[in-house]
KOLGUVEX-635203 format. One line per 5 residues: number of its first residue (from 0); for each residue x, y, z of C-alpha. Coordinates in nm, 2 decimals. Example, Ala and Ser with C-alpha at 12.3 -4.5 7.8 and 13.67 -1.06 7.14 Angstrom:
BEGIN
0	1.23/-0.45/0.78 | 1.37/-0.11/0.71
END
This chain:
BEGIN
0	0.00/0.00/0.00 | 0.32/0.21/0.04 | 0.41/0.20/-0.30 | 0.02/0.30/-0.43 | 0.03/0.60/-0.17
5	0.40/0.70/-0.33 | 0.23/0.70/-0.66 | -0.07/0.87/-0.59 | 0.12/1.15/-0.40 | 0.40/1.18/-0.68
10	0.08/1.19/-0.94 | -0.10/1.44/-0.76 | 0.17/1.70/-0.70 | 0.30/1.68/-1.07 | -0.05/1.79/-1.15
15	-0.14/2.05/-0.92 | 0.22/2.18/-0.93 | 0.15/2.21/-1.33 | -0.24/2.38/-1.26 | -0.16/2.57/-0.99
20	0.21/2.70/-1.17 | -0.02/2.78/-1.51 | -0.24/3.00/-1.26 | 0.04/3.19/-1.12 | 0.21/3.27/-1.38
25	-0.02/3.40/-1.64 | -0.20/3.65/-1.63 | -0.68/3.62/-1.59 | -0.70/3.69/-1.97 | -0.45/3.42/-2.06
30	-0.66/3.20/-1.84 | -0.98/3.25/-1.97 | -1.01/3.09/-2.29 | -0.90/2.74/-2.14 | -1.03/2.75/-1.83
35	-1.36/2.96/-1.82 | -1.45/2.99/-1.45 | -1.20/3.25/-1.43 | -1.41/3.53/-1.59 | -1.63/3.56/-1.26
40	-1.36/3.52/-1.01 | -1.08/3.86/-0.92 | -0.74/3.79/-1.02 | -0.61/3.78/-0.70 | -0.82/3.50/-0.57
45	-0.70/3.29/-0.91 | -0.34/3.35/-0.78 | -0.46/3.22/-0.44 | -0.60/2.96/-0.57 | -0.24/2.91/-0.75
50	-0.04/2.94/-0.42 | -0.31/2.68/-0.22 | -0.28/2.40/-0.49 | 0.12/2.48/-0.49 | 0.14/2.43/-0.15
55	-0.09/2.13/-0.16 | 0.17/1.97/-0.40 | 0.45/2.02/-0.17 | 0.26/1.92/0.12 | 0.18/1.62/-0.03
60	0.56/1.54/-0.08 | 0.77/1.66/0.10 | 0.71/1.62/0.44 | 0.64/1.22/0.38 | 0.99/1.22/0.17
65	1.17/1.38/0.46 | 0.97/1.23/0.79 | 0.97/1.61/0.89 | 0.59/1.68/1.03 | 0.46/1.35/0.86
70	0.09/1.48/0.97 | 0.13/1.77/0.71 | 0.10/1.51/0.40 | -0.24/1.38/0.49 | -0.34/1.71/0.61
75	-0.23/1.88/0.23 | -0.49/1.57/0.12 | -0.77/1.69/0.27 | -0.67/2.05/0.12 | -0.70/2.00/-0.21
80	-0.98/1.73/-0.16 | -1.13/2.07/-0.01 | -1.02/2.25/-0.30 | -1.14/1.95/-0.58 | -1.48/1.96/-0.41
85	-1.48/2.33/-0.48 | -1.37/2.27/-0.81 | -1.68/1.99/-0.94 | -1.93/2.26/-0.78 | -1.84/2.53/-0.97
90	-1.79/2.31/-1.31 | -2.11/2.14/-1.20 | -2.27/2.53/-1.17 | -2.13/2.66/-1.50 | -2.23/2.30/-1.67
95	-1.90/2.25/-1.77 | -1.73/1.87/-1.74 | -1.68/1.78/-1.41 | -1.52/1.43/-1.39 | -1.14/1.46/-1.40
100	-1.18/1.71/-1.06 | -1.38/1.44/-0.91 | -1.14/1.20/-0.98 | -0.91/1.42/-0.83 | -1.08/1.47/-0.54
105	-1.12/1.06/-0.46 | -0.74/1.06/-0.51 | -0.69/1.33/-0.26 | -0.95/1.10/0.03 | -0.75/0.81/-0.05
110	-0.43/0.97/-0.01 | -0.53/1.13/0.31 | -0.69/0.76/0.42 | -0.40/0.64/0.33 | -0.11/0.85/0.53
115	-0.34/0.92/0.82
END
């Protein structure tokens, strides 16, 4: 079970540190032609967003890889499960596709399940 959580967690931060890295560093208009939601939302809270799923990646990492704070891995889980569930509402709301965040958000619970 080791190995799956290893995988999961090395999955999951190469693809938040990619989404949340697109966020930060381009700017709302750049944004909004792939990724729609934006329009509605100021571009400060899409950097925010950016910096939590960032984080998230790390925290799902690095604090298993070192055995510094072990606790903060599951914890960065349940974070971007947080986030993920945020994520299929508003795709849901806008009647946009939905499924890759909710598969995202199953991967986060297991993860947390997992190193808790």
């Amino acid at each position: 079970m080791n190995i799956v959580a290893w995988v999961l967690q090395i999955v999951l931060a190469v693809l938040f540190l990619g989404a949340g890295g697109t966020k930060l560093t381009q700017p709302k208009e750049k944004l909004q032609p792939k990724m729609g939601w934006v329009e509605p939302v100021h571009p400060r809270n899409v950097k925010l967003l950016a910096g939590t799923e960032i984080l998230g990646a790390l925290g799902l990492v690095l604090p298993w890889a070192t055995g510094i704070a072990k606790v903060l891995t599951p914890l960065a889980a349940v974070g971007l499960a947080i986030v993920m569930a945020g994520a299929v509402l508003v795709h849901v709301r806008r009647k946009e596709p939905w499924y890759a965040q909710l598969v995202l958000l199953v991967l986060c619970i297991i993860v947390a399940a997992v190193r808790f």
